[in-house]
Each structure stands twice: as C-alpha cells, then as structure tokens.
N, C-alpha and C positions, 0 to 999 in steps of 0.2 A: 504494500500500500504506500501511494505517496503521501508526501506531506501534504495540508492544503495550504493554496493560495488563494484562500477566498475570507474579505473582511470588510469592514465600513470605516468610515473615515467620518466621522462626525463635526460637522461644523466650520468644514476648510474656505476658503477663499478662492476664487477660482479666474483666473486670467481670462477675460473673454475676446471674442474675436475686435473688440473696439479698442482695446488694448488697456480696460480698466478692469478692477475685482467685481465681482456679484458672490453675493453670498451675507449671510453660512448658508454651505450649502452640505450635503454627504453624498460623499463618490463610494458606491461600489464594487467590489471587485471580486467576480467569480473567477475560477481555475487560471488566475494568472491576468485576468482580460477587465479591462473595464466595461462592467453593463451598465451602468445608470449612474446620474450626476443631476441630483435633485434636491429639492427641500425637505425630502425626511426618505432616507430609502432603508428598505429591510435587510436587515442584519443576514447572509447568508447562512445555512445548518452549517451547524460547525465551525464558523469564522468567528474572530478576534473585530471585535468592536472596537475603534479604538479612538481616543479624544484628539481632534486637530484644530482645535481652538485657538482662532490667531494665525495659522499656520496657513499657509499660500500654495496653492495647486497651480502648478504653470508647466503644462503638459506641454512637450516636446524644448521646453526652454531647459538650455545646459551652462549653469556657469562655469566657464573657463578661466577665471583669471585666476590666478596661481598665487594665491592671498597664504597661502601654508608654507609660505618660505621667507615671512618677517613674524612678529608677535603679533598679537589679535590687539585690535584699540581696546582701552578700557571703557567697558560697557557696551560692546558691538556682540551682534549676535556671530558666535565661530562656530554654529554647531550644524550640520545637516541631518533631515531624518529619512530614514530608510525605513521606510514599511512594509517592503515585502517580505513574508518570511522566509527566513533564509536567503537574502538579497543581500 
C-alpha cells in the first residue's frame, strides 16, 4: 500500500489570474493532484487536514533567488512549507 497524498489546506490565499490574492480559501488535494480550490472543501478519507492560515498559494510561481547564502533579516519570514507528504 502507498502512502496517501490526499489533504486540505485550510484557509490559504490564492494568486489569481489578475495577479492579486482571493481568499481564504481550501485547496484540495486527492492522490497527489489538485481537485478543488474553494471556500470550504471536504477533507478527503484518510487525508491530513491541515491549517494555512496567512499562508499564500501561488501555483506554478518558483522563487529562485538564492536568499540561503547570506543570514535571514531580522524578523523576515526564512521559512518554506512543504505539504506534501513525503515531499
């Protein structure tokens, strides 16, 4: 049996095609795939619900700038989250 990769995301902020946030909203995510990206979606059997409160969905955006090779500012957010499991 595999692992699963299916969970919710509750509450994220979500990049839209105008190039502003909407939200909170909860993105889905069955066997690895995004299915839905709405104002309240159902928790998958078996998936990890998890709190993204504050936290910004920006699908296909990749920071590249290579900020991991001086110290972090003081009081700058250094942290990335990886949510998929096992990811």
């Amino acid at each position: 049996m595999t692992e699963s990769t299916s969970f919710v995301l509750r509450g994220v902020r979500a990049l839209d095609a105008g190039g502003g946030f909407t939200g909170p909203l909860d993105l889905v995510v069955r066997d690895g795939v995004i299915a839905t990206v709405g104002p309240r979606g159902r928790r998958p059997r078996g998936g990890a619900e998890l709190d993204a409160d504050g936290l910004w969905l920006m699908p296909g955006v990749v920071d590249c700038h290579p900020s991991s090779s001086r110290p972090p500012r003081r009081g700058a957010a250094t942290r990335a989250v990886n949510v998929a499991p096992g990811g």
